[in-house]
ZADO-1210 file (C-alpha; in nm, 4 decimals, padded with zeros to 6 digits):
<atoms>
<atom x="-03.0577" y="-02.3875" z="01.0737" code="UNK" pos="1"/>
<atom x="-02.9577" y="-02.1336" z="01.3639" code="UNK" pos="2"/>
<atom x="-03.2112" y="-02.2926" z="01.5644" code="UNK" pos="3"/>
<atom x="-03.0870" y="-02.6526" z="01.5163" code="UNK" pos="4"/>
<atom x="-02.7402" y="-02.5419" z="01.6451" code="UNK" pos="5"/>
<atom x="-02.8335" y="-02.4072" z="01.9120" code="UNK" pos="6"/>
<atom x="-02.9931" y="-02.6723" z="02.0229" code="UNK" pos="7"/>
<atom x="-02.7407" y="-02.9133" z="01.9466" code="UNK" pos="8"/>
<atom x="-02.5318" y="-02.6818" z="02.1390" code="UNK" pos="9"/>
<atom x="-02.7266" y="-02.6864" z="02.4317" code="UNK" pos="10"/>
<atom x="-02.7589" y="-03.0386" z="02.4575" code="UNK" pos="11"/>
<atom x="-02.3562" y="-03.1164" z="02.4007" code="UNK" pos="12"/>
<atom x="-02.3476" y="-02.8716" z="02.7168" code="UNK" pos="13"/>
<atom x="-02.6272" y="-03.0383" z="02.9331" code="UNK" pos="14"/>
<atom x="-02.3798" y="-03.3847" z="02.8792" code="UNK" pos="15"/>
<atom x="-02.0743" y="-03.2153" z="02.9302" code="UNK" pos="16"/>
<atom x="-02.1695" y="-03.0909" z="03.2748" code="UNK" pos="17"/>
<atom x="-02.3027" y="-03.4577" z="03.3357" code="UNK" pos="18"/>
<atom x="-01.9671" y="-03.5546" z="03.2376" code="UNK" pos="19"/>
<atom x="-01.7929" y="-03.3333" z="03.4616" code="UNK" pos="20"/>
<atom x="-01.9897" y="-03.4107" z="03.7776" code="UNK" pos="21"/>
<atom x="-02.0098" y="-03.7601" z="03.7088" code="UNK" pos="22"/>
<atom x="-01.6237" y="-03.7893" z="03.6698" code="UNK" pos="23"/>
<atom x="-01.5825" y="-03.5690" z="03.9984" code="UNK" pos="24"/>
<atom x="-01.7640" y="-03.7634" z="04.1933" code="UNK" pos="25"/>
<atom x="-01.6923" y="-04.1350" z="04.0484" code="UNK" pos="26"/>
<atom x="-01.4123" y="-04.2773" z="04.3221" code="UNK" pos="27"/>
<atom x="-01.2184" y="-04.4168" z="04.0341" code="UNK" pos="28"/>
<atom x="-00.9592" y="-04.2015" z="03.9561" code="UNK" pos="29"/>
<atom x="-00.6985" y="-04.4853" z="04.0470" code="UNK" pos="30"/>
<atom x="-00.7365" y="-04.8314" z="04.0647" code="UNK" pos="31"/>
<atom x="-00.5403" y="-05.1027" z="04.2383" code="UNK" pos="32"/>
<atom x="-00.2961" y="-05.3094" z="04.0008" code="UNK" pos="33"/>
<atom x="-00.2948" y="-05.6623" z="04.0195" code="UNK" pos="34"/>
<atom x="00.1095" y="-05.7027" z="03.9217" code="UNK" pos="35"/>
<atom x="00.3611" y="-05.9307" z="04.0606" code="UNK" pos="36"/>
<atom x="00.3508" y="-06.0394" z="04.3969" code="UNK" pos="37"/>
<atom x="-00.0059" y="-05.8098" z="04.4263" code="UNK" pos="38"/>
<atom x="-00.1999" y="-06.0776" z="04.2544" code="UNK" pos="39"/>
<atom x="-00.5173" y="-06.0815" z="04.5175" code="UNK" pos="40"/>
<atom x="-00.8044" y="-06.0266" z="04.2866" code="UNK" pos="41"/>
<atom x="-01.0393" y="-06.1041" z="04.6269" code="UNK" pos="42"/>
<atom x="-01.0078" y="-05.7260" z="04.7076" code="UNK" pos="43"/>
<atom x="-01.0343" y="-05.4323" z="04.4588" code="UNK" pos="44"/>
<atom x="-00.9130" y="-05.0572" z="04.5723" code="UNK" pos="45"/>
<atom x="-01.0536" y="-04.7286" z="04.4397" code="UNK" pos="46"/>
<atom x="-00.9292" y="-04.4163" z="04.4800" code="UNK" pos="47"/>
<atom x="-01.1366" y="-04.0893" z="04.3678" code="UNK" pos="48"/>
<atom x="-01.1226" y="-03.7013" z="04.4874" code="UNK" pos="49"/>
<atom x="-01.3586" y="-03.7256" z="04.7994" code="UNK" pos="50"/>
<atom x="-01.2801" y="-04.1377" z="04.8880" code="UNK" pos="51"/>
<atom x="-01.2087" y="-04.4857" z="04.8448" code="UNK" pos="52"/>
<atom x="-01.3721" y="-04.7513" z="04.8073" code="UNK" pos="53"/>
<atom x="-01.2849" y="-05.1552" z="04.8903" code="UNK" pos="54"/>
<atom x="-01.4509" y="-05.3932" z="04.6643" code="UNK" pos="55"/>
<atom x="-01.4348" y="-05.7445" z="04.7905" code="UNK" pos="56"/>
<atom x="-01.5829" y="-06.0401" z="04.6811" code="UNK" pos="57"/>
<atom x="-01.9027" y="-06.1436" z="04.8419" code="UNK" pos="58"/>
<atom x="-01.8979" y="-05.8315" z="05.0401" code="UNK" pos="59"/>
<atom x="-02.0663" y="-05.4594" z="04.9855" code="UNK" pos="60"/>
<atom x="-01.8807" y="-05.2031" z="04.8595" code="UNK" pos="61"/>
<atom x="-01.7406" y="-05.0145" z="05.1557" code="UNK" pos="62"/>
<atom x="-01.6087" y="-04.6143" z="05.0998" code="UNK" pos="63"/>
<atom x="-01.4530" y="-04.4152" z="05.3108" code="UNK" pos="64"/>
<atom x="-01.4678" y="-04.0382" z="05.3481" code="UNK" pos="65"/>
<atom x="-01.1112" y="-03.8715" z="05.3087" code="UNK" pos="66"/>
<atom x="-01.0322" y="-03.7636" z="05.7107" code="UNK" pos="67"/>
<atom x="-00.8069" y="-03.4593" z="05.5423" code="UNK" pos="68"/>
<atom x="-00.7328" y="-03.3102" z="05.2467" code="UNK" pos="69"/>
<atom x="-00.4283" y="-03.3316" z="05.3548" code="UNK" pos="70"/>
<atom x="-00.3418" y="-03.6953" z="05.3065" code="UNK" pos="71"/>
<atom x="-00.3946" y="-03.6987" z="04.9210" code="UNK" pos="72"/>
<atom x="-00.1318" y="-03.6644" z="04.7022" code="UNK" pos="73"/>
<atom x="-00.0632" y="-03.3156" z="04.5139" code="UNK" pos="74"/>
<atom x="-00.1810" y="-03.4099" z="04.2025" code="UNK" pos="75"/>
<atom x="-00.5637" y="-03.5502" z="04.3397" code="UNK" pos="76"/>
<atom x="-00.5732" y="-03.2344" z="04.5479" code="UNK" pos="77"/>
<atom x="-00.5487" y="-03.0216" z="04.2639" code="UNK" pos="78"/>
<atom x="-00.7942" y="-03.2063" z="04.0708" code="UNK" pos="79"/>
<atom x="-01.0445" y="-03.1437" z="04.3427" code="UNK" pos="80"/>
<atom x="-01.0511" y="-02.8098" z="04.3270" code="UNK" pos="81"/>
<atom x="-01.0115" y="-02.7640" z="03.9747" code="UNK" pos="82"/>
<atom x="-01.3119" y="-03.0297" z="03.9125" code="UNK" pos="83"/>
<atom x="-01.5434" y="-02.8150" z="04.1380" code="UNK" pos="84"/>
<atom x="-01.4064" y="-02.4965" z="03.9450" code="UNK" pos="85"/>
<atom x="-01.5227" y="-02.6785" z="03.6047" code="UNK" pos="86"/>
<atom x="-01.8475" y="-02.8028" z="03.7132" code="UNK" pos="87"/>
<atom x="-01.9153" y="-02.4131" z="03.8279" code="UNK" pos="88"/>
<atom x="-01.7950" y="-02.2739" z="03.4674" code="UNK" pos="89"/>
<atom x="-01.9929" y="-02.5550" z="03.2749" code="UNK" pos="90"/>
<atom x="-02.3449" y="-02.4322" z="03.4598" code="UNK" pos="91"/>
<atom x="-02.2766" y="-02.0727" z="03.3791" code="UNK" pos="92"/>
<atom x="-02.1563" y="-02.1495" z="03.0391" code="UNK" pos="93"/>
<atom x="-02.5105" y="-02.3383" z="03.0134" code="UNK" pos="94"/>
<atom x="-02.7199" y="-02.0153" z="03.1281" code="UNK" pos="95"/>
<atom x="-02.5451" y="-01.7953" z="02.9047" code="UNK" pos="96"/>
<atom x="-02.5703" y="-02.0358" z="02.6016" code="UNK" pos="97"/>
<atom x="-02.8849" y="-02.0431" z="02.6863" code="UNK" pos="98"/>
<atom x="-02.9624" y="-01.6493" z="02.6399" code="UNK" pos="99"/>
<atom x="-02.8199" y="-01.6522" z="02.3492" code="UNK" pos="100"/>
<atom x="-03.0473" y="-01.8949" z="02.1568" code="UNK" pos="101"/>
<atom x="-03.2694" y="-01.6696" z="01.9006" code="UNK" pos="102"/>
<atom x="-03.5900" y="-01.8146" z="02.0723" code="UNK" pos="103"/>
<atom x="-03.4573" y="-01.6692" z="02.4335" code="UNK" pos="104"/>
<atom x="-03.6441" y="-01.3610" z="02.5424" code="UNK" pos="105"/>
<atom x="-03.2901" y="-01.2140" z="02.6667" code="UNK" pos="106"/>
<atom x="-03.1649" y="-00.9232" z="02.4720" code="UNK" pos="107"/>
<atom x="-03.5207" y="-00.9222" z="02.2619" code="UNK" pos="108"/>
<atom x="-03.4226" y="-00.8814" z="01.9016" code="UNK" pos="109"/>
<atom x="-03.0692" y="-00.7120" z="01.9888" code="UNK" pos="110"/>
<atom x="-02.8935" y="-01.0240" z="01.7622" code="UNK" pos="111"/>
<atom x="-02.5613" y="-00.8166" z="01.8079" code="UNK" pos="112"/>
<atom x="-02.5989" y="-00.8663" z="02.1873" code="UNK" pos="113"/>
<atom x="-02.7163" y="-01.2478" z="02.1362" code="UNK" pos="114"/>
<atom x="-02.4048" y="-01.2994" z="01.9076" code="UNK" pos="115"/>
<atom x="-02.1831" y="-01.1412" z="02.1814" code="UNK" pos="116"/>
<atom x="-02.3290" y="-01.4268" z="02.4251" code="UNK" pos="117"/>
<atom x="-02.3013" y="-01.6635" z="02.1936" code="UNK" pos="118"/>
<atom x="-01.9345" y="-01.6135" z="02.1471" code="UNK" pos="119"/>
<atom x="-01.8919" y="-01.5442" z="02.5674" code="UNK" pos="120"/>
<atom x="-02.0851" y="-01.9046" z="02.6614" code="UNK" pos="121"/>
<atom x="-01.8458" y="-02.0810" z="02.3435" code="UNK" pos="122"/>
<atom x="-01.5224" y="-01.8927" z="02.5594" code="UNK" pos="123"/>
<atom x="-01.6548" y="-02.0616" z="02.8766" code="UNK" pos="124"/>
<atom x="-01.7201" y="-02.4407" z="02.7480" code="UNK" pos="125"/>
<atom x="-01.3487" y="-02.3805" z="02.6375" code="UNK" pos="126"/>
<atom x="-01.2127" y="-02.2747" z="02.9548" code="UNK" pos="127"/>
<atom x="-01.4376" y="-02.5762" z="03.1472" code="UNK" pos="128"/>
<atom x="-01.2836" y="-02.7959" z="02.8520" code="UNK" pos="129"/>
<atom x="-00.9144" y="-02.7060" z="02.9710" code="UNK" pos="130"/>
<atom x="-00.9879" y="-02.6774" z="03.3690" code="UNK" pos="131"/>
<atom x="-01.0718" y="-03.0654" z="03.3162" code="UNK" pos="132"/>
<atom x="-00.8763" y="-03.2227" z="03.0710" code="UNK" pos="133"/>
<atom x="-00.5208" y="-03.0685" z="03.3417" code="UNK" pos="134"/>
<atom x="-00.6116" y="-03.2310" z="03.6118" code="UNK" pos="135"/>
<atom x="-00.7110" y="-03.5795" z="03.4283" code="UNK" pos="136"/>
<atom x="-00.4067" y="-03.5378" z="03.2334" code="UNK" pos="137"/>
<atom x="-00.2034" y="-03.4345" z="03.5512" code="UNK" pos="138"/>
<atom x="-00.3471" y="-03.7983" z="03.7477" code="UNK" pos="139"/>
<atom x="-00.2861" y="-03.9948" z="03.4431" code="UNK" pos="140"/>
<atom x="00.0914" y="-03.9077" z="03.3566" code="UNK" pos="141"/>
<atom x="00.1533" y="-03.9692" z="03.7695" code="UNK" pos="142"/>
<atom x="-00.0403" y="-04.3113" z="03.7533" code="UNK" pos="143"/>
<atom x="00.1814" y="-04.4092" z="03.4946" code="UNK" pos="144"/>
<atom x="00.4925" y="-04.2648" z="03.5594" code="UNK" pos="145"/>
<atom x="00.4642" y="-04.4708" z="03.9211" code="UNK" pos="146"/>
<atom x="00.3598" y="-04.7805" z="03.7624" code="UNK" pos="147"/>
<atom x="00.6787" y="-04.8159" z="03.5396" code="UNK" pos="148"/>
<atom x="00.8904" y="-04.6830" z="03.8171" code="UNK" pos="149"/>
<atom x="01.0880" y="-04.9501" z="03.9596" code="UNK" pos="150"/>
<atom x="01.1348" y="-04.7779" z="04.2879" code="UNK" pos="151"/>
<atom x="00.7929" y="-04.7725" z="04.3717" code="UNK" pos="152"/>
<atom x="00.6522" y="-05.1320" z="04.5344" code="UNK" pos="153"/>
<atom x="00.3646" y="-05.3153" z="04.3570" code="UNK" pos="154"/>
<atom x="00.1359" y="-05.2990" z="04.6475" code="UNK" pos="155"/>
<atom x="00.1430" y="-04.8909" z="04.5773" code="UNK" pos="156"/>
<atom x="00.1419" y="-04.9003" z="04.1859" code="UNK" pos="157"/>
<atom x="-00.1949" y="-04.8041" z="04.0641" code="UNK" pos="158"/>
<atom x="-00.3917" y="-04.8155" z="03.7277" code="UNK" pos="159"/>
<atom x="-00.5931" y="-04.5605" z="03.5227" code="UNK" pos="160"/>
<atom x="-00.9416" y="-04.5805" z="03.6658" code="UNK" pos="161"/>
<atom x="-01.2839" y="-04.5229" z="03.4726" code="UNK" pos="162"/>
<atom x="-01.3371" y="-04.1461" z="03.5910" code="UNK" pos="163"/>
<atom x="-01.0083" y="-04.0478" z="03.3805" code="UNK" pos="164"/>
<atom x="-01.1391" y="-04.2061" z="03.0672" code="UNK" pos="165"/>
<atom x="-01.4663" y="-04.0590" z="03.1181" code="UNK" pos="166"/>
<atom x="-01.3041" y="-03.7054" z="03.1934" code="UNK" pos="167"/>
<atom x="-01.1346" y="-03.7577" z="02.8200" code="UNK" pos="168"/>
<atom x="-01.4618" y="-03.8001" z="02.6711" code="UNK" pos="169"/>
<atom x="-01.5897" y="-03.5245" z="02.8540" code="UNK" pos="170"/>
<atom x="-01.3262" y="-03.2522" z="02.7684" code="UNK" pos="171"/>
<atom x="-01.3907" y="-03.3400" z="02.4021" code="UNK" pos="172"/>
<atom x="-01.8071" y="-03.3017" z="02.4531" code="UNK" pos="173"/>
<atom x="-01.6839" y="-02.9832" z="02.5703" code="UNK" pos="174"/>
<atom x="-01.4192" y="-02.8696" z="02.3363" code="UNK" pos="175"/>
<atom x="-01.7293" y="-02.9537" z="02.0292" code="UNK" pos="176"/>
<atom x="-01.9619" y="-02.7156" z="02.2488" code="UNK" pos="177"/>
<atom x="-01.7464" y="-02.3999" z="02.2425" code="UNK" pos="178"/>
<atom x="-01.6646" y="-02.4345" z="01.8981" code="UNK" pos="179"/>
<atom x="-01.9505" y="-02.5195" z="01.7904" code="UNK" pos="180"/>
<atom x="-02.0931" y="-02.2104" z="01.9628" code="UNK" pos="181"/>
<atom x="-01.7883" y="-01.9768" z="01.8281" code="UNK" pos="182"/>
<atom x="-01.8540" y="-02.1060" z="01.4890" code="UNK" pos="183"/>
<atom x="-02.1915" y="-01.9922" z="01.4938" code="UNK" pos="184"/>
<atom x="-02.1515" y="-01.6349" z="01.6143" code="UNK" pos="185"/>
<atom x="-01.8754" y="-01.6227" z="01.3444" code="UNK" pos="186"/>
<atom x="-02.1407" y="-01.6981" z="01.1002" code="UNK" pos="187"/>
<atom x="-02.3883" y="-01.4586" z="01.2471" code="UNK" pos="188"/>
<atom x="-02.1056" y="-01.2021" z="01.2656" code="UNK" pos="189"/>
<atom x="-02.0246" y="-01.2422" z="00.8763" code="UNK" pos="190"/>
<atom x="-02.4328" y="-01.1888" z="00.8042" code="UNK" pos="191"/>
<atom x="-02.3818" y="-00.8554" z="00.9692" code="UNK" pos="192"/>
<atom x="-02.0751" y="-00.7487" z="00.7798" code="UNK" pos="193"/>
<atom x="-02.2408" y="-00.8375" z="00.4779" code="UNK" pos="194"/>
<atom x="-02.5670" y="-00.6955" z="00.4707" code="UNK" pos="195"/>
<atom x="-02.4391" y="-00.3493" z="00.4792" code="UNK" pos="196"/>
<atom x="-02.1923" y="-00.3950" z="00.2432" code="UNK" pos="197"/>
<atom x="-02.4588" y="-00.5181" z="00.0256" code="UNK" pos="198"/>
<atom x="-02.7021" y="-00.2375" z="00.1217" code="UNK" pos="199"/>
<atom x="-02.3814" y="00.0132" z="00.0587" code="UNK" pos="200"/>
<atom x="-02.2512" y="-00.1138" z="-00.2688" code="UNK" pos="201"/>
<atom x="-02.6863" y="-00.1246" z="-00.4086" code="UNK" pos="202"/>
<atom x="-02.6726" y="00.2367" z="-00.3584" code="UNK" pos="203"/>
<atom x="-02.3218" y="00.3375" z="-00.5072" code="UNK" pos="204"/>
<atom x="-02.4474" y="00.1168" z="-00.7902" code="UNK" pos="205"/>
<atom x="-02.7662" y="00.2871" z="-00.8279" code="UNK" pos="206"/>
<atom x="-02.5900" y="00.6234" z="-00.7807" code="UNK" pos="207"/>
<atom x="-02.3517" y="00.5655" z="-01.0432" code="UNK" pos="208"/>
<atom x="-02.5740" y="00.4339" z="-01.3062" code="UNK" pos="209"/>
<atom x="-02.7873" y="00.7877" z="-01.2620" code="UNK" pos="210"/>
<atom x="-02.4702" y="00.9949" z="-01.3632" code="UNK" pos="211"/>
<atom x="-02.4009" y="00.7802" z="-01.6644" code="UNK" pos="212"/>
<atom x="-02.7051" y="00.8396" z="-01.7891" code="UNK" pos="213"/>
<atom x="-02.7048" y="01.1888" z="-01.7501" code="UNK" pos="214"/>
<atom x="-02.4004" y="01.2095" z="-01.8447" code="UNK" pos="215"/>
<atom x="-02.5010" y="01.0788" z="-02.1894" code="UNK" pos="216"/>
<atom x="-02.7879" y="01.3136" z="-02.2326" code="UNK" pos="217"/>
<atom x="-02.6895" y="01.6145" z="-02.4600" code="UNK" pos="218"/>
<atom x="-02.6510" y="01.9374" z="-02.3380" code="UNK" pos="219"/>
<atom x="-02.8416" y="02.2938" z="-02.4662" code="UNK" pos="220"/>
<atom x="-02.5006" y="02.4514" z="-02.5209" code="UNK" pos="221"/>
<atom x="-02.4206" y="02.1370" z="-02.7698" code="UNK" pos="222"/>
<atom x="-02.7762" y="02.1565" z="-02.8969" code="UNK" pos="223"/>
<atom x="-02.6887" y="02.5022" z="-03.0114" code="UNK" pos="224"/>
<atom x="-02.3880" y="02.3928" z="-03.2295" code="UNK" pos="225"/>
<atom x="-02.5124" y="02.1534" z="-03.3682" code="UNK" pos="226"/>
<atom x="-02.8106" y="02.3960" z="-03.5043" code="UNK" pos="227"/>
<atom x="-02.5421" y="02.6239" z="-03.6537" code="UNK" pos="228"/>
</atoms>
């Protein structure tokens, strides 16, 4: 049973780091809106951390390298470096799960230090989980915020784009991992607590069962009393 959650573990981490690369490098964070007078569905805009992309019809796909980092808004220049940080945290959270399987040769047949790295890689999926769902969060509320703002034109308003959605789905692949990793090194931990006690509360038992018994047995000095 150990076994078959740590590999369900593992491979809930090998697609969460897909998932976080994937939505890092997908250009669509924000879409173009087709609202109002913006109605050209002819040409399609993307917007992602690293470029955009024009979509038009009978045409290829043409993207465009960001010139600076400057010229992106606060909230996508953010998300780039917190996406990088993620993707970095999910592939150490990966090794370390990965010594801590009962199969691994790390730690040989130390299953306190295995537990310890269990619960250390379940801490890291967390931390990856959080480090992506603020900046997808932090895109999303400004994508919608501008699209229901009345000040803003409708040749400017943008929609949610795929990479946001799949960033959601991510941070929950993620969220599963480190629990499901905490929850097992809390059940590990309990099997330690309890095999002591167990061992402990044998021996008191067998210990106390002794003195009752001699206890019982009749004394010399009684013996002699009862023969006069």
């Amino acid at each position: 049973m150990k076994a078959k959650l740590d590999i369900v573990a593992m491979v809930l981490g090998f697609l969460g780091l897909f998932g976080v690369v994937a939505a890092t490098a997908m250009p669509m964070w924000r879409v173009s809106a087709f609202i109002g007078a913006n109605l050209i569905v002819m040409e399609v805009l993307w917007e992602g951390l690293w470029m955009n992309c024009y979509n038009q019809a009978d045409i290829k796909m043409q993207c465009k390298v960001y010139d600076s980092l400057l010229v992106l808004p606060v909230e996508l220049q953010a998300a780039r470096g917190l996406m990088v940080v993620s993707c970095v945290v999910v592939l150490i959270a990966l090794v370390v799960a990965g010594f801590s399987m009962q199969r691994s040769i790390c730690c040989q047949d130390d299953a306190r230090a295995k537990n310890i790295t269990a619960a250390f890689a379940g801490c890291l999926f967390l931390l990856a989980c959080l480090l992506t769902l603020i900046p997808v969060c932090w895109v999303a509320h400004t994508v919608i915020r501008n699209f229901y703002n009345p000040g803003v034109v409708d040749s400017r308003k943008r929609e949610l784009g795929a990479s946001l959605f799949l960033g959601w789905a991510t941070c929950a692949i993620l969220l599963a991992t480190g629990c499901l990793l905490l929850l097992n090194y809390a059940k590990r931990r309990s099997k330690e607590y309890a095999a002591p006690y167990a061992a402990g509360s044998y021996l008191l038992s067998a210990r106390g069962g002794g003195s009752v018994r001699s206890s019982r047995a009749p004394s010399s000095f009684h013996k002699h009393h009862e023969y006069v």
